[in-house]
C-alpha positions, 0 to 999 in steps of 0.5 A, spaced: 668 367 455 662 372 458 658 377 453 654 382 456 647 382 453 642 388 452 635 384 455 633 386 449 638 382 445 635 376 451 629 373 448 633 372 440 640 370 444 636 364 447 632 361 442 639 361 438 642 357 444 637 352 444 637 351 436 645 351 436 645 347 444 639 343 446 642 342 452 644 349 454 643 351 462 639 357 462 638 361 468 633 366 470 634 370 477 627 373 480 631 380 483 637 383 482 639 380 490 638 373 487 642 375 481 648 378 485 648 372 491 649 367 485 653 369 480 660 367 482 656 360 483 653 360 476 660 360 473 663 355 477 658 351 475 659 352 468 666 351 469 665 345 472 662 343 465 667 346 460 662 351 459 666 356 453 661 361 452 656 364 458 651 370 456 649 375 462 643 380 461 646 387 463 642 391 468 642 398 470 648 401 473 644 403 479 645 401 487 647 393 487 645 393 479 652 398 479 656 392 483 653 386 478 655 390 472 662 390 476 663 384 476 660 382 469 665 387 466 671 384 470 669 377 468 668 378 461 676 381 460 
C-alpha cells in the first residue's frame, strides 16, 4: 500500500512511524531528480522486505514533479 502524503503531514506521519516501528527505513532525496532516479529501486527494496505500507511526500505536478506524482498515483491503485 502506498499513501500519498501532504509534506505538511511528513514530519507528524514519521515520529508516528518511529513510535509504532523503531525500525522502519526512511528515506530522504535531496531533489527531485534524486527522487525520480530512485523511486522504483525504493520500492523494490521495500518489497524485498515485506514492506506493506509505503509513505511518499507529494510534491508539486510541475516538470519532473508531474511524472513523480504519475508514477505515485499508478502505484497507490
Amino acid at each position: 500500500m502506498i499513501g500519498i502524503c501532504d509534506p505538511s503531514e511528513m514530519e507528524s506521519r514519521e515520529i508516528q512511524l518511529r513510535k509504532d516501528f523503531p525500525n522502519a527505513t526512511i528515506r530522504y532525496c535531496g531533489s527531485l531528480e534524486d527522487y525520480a532516479s530512485n523511486l522504483f529501486e525504493f520500492f523494490r527494496y521495500c518489497d524485498t522486505l515485506g514492506v506493506v505500507r509505503i509513505y511518499c511526500q507529494q510534491v508539486a505536478p510541475h516538470g519532473l514533479g508531474r511524472a513523480i506524482m504519475d508514477r505515485l498515483e499508478r502505484a497507490a491503485q
